[in-house]
N, C-alpha and C positions, 0 to 999 in steps of 0.2 A: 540223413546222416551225411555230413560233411564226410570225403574219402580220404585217402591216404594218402602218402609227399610220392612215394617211388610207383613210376607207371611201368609195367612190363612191357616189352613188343615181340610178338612171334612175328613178325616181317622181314625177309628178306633186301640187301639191297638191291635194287635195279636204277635203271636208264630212263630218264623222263627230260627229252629232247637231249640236250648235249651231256647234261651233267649226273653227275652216277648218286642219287638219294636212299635215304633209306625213310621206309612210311613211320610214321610213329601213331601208336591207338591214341585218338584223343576223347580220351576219357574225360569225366567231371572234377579228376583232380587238377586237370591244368585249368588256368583262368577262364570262362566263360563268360566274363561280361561281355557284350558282341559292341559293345564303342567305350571307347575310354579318350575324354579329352583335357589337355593344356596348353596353356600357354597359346592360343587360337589354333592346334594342331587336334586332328580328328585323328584318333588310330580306330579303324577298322580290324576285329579279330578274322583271321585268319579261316578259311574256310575247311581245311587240311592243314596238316603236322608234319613237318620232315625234317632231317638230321642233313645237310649236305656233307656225304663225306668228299665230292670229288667237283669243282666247281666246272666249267665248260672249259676253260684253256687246258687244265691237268687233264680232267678226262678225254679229251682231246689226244692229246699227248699220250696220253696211256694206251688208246685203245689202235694209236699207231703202232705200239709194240707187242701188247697184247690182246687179243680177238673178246667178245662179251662172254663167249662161253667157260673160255679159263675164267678171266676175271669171275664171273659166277660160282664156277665151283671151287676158286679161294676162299670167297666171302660165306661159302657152309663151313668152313672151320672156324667161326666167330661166333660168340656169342654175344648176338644183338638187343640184348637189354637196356632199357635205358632209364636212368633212375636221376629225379627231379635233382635240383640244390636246391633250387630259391632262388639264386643268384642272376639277378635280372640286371638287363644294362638297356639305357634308349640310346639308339646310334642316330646320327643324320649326315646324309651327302645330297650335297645338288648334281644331279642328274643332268642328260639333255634330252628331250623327246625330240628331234628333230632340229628345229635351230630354238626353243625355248626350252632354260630353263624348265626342271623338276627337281623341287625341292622334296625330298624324301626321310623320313622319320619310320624306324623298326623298335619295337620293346620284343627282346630276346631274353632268353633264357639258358644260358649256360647251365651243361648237365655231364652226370658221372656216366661214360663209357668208354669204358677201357680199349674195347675192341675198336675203338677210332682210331686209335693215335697206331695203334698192334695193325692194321687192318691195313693202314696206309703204309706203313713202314715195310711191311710184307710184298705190297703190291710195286712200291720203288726199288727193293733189290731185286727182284724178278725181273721187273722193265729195264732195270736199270738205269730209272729218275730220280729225279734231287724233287721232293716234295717238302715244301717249306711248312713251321710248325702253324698251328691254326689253330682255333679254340672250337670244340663240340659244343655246339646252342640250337636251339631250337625259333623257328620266328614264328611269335606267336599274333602281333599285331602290328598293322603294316600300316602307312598314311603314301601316298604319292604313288612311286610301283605296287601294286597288288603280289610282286614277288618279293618286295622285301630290297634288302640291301647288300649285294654281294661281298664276303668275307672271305678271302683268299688265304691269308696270312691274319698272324697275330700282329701284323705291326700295323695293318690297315684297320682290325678290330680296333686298336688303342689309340688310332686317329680318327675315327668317326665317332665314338663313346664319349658319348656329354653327360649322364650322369648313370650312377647304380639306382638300384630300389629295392630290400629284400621283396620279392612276392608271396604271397602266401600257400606255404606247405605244411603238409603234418607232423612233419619232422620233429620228433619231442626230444629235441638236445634240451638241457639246462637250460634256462635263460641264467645270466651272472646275476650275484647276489641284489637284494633288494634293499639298499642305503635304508638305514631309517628314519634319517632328515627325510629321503623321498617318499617312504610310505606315510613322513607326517605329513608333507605336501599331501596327498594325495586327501589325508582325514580332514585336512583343513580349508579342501577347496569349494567353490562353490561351483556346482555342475547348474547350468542352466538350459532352459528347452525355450528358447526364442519366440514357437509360435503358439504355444500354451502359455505367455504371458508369465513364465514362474523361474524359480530357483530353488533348490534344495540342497543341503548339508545332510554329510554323514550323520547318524543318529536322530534326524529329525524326521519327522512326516511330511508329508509335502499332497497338501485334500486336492489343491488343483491336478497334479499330478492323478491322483483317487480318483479324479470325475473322469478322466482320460480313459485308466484303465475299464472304470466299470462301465464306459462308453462303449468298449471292443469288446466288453465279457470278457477279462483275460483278469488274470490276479498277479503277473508277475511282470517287467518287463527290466530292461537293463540299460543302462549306458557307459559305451564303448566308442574305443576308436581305432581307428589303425595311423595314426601318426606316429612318428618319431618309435620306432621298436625298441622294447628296451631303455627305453629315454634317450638313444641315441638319436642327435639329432642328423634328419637328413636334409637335402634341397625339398623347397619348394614344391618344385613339380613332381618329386616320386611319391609328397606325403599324398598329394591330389589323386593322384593313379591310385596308389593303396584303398583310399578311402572308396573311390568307386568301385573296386574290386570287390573291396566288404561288402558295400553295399549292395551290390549284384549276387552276391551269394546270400546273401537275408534275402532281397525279393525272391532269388531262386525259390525260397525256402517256403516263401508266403510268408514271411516277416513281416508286420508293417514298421515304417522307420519312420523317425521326425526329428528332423535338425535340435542339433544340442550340442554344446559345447563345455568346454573346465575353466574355470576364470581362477587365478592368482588371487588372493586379497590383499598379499602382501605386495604384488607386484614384481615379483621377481622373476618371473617367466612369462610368455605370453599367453592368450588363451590359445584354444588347442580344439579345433572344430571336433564335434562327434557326433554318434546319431542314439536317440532312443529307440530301442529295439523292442516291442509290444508282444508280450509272450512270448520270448527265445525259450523253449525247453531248456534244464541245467545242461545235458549234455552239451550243446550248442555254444551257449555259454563259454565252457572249458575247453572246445573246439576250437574258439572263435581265440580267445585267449593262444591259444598254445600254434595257431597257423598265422598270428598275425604277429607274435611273439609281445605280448604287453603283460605289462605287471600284477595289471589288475582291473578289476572294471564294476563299476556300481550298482549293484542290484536292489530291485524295489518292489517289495511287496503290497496287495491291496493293506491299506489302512496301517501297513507295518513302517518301522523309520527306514532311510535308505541306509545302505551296509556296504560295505567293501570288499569285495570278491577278490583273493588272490590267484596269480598262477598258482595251479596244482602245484608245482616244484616248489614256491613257498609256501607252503601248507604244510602243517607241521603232520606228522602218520597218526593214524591211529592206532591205540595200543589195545590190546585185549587186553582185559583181566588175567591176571594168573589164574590159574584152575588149583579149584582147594580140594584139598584131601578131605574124601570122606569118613 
């Protein structure tokens, strides 16, 4: 079972070298693929989780005016929770290690806690510092420093961020409504699996497709993608990031996958890479669906025609019968 978007932390902040961190559990909700790459950039995952709330120059600064033991027993009157968004952004700055050049690349994670922005605000009227505002994120996967990319302020956040990406959470907000020009797209396109030689339509069968299956012993399998959420289109390189992240959580799974994609027939959009997923359980399915945010995804039965899987949120309920009087 895929877990849930919000991760709890019983962890206090402390002091690791200059700057004042707080630990975060890293659970199986946050991304676990251990490399994710684009654009010829390796992002390495992160070996540990942390929240910076105090970077080295402030903490620095702070602990001229106040000693670690206050500072500590401030941070027990916070509640140190910290609960996912999704909201992921790749940063990049050139470094120096010496006299070369270090090109550096961070995939961060902006996240809800309150007690960041309360915690800090707290700790500058005490001291009596001017602490500038900053964005709570998490560095999940790092290429060049192994520590990531210092964030001092929001305004050096919004100069080193070259693109967003939602990531994938369990977060079941609504997706917005589902066009139905787009779910005719959707009946009318042709999903193809490149290295099985085939193609298949809504309502048909697809025996190459049959021989795959009863190859694996499996009766059911799916295809899915994590491009464009929502049909929102995004850049290039977060659709790349998403889709290995998918994919790292099926292998997690013991999934097997196989390249596949959606082709247009009329031409109006482009194809849209995806993967065949070989016995996904349904729960998995509606999991997969509702964390990567997509409208829908094709499922395939042995010997049965392929069918079109909506998000749960478009699904229409089901009703009970009224109960009759006896």
């Amino acid at each position: 079972m895929i877990p849930a978007t919000h991760a709890g932390n019983l962890a206090q902040p402390r002091f690791h070298g200059e700057a004042l961190l707080l630990p975060v559990a890293d659970g199986s909700d946050w991304p676990q693929a251990p490399v994710l790459e684009f654009a010829g950039t390796r992002l390495l995952r992160k070996s540990e989780l942390h929240v910076t709330l105090l970077g080295r120059t402030h903490a620095s600064a702070l602990r001229e005016r106040l000693d670690d033991a206050r500072i500590h027993r401030i941070a027990t009157g916070f509640d140190w929770t910290v609960k996912r968004t999704g909201a992921g952004s790749v940063l990049a700055k050139l470094k120096h290690d010496g006299t070369a050049p270090l090109p550096c690349t961070s995939l961060v994670e902006r996240i809800d806690m309150p007690a960041f922005t309360a915690f800090r605000d707290a700790l500058a009227t005490i001291a009596g510092l001017s602490l500038p505002d900053t964005c709570p994120h998490v560095t999940l996967y790092v290429a060049g420093d192994p520590e990531g990319i210092g964030l001092p302020d929001s305004a050096t956040f919004a100069a080193l961020r070259q693109f967003d990406l939602p990531l994938p959470t369990a977060n079941e907000r609504s997706p917005p409504p589902l066009p139905e020009a787009l779910r005719n797209a959707y009946l009318a396109a042709r999903y193809r699996i490149p290295p099985l030689g085939c193609s298949l339509h809504i309502g048909m069968p697809c025996p190459e497709l049959d021989g795959e299956l009863a190859r694996h012993g499996a009766r059911h399998a799916s295809i899915l993608t994590a491009h464009n959420p929502c049909s929102v289109q995004l850049p290039p390189a977060a659709n790349v990031l998403r889709q290995q992240l998918m994919h790292a959580e099926l292998e997690a799974l013991g999934i097997t996958t196989i390249i596949a994609e959606s082709h247009d027939p009329e031409g109006h959009w482009p194809s849209e890479p995806g993967l065949l997923a070989i016995d996904t359980p349904p729960d998995v399915d509606d999991t997969l669906l509702i964390r990567y945010r997509q409208h829908a995804l094709v499922a395939l039965e042995l010997g049965q025609p392929a069918r079109l899987v909506l998000h749960p949120a478009h699904r229409a309920p089901v009703v009970s019968p009224p109960l009759r009087d006896r």
